[in-house]
C-alpha positions, 0 to 999 in steps of 0.5 A: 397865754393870750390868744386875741385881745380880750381872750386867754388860754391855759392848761390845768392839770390837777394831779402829775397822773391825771390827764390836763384840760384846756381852759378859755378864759374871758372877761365881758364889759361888765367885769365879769369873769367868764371860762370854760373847758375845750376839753384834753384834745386827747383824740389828737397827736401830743405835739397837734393839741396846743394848736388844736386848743387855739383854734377851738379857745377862737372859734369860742370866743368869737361866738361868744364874743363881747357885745361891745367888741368890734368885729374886724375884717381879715387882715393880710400880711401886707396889710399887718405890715401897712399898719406896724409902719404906720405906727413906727412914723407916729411913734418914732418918726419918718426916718425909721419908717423910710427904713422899714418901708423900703424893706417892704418894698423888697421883701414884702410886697412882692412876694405871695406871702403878702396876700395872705390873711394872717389866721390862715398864716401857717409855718410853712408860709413863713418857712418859705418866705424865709428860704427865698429871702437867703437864696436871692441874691445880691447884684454886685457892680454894673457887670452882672455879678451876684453874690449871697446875702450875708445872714447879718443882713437877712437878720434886719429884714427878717427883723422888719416882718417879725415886728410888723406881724408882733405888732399885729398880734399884740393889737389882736388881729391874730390869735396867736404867733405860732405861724412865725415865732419859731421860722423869723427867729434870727441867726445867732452868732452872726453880727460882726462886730466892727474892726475897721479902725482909723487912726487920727492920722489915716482919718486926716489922710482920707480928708485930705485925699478927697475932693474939695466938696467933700472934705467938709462933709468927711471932717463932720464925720471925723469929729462927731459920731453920728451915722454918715446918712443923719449927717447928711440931711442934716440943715443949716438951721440944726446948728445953733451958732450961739450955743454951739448946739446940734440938734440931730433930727432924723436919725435910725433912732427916730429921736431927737438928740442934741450936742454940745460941741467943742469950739473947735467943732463947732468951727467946723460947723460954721464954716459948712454953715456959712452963707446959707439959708437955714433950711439949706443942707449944712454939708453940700456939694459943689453944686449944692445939693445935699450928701448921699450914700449913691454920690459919696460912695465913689469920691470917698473909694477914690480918696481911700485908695489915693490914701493907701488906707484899707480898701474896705474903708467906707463912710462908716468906719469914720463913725466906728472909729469915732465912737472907738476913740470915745469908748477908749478914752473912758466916756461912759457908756451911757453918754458914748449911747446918747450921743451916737444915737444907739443904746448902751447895749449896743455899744456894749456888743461892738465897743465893751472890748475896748474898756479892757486897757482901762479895766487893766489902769483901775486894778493897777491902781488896786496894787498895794 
């Protein structure tokens, strides 16, 4: 396995009786191959010896390091996340890296992990971290109140650490991941899938109990599935009027996609359009300003209520349903992936339920 970038470790055992040696393996500039033994480790307990064998296959391999290898300084946990959002913004975009750098923000950065060089990360760093991250908890309201943090949620944010410090040891910066491989492993069995469902009727409910400026915006919901967040940032220029062509930009995939509207949709988009500058919000409230999460999370609990819909009805049970009625009505799964913005694994997870109806017409159709 590799232990840092340009050096390997094994074991070898020559016969199932005979005790095994731990190997060292390199390659220098010139091609050559180079090896060598750091012994059995048998002086230590069984369960101490592989990381006895990773810091003895380093400490070799830093002192017989490649000419025309770089020697870098420490790196720290902060640091390690630092570089892995850096990369994310080049790879995939400033959404996706806003994401990452606001859970950062709340994990990360203030936490004494932080300052920790990653060679001297040990499991119980990690160990710890993770505790504190389950135990804090949630304010709720302006009153005070806290709850716990659901395990779905501390999954995404243990998600964020574990690419970073992968990241970091895939480029090097550390000789091995054993410090976090087995303490950042997610819980299992805990993503809900997504059951809030409205129907067309309850959808046309929501719309029309909410407030005139926000009708636009929860209709855009209603007839595309593309996350509440994409949709409001999106700008009148990402509609093309001519071709009937969306262009979504800034998503949680970091991709561009483009979508080919209906012309009833299509309607829609140019009506929000009308009159405005292309680099003006294409849904807008009433005193211009582009849609967010903290301005429509009031009107649309409002508008739920005044519905009599499920008081656990949010923006984004529009797309959920949305992208429901797509999976039912037969669309493929790859296209349902490509223009929601997901990828066909998890529309598998949260929708592959729903092709039982459908499963049920094709073998009826078997029938002789």
């Amino acid at each position: 396995m590799r232990i840092t970038k340009g050096c390997y470790l094994g074991y070898r055992r020559m016969a199932a009786d005979s005790p095994g040696t731990w190997l060292v393996r390199c390659r220098r500039p010139g091609g050559e191959l180079v090896q060598t033994s750091v012994g059995a480790l048998e002086q230590h307990r069984p369960h101490e010896r592989f990381d006895k064998a990773v810091d003895a296959a380093r400490a070799w391999y830093e002192a017989n390091l490649p000419p025309d290898v770089a020697r870098s300084g420490p790196m720290s946990v902060k640091e390690a996340c630092a570089d892995y959002l850096q990369h994310v913004r080049e790879r995939k975009g400033d959404k996706p890296a806003e994401d990452l750098l606001e859970r950062y923000r709340r994990w990360v950065w203030g936490d004494p992990i932080r300052k920790i060089e990653l060679a001297m990360l040990t499991r119980e760093h990690v160990s710890a971290f993770r505790r504190r991250m389950v135990e804090a908890p949630i304010k709720v309201g302006s009153a005070g109140k806290t709850r716990a943090r659901s395990k779905d949620t501390v999954n995404r944010d243990l998600a964020a650490l574990r690419a970073a410090l992968n990241y970091a040891f895939a480029q090097g910066k550390v000789p091995t991941d054993a410090a976090w491989r087995e303490p950042l492993k997610a819980f299992k069995g805990v993503s809900k899938r997504r059951d809030q469902y409205l129907d067309r009727e309850q959808r046309r409910a929501l719309i029309q109990a909410a407030p005139a400026d926000l009708t636009l915006f929860l209709t855009g919901l209603a007839i595309l599935p593309v996350r509440p967040g994409a949709l409001a940032t999106l700008c009148v220029r990402d509609f093309d009027v001519r071709l009937n062509v969306l262009t979504i930009g800034q998503d949680k995939s970091g991709r561009d996609r483009r979508i080919k509207l209906p012309p009833e949709s299509a309607a829609i988009l140019k009506t929000a359009s009308e009159g405005k500058e292309p680099e003006a919000p294409l849904f807008t409230r009433s005193d211009g300003r582009a849609w967010n999460k903290d301005a429509w999370k009031g009107p649309i609990k409002d508008a739920v209520k005044a519905a009599g819909l499920p008081p656990s009805t949010t923006a984004y049970t529009l797309r959920h349903s949305v992208i429901s009625d797509l999976v039912h009505g037969g669309l493929d799964l790859l296209t349902v992936a490509q223009i929601s913005g997901t990828s066909v694994a998890m529309i598998e997870k949260h929708y592959g339920h729903l092709r039982a109806d459908l499963a049920a017409i094709a073998l009826a159709g078997l029938t002789l």
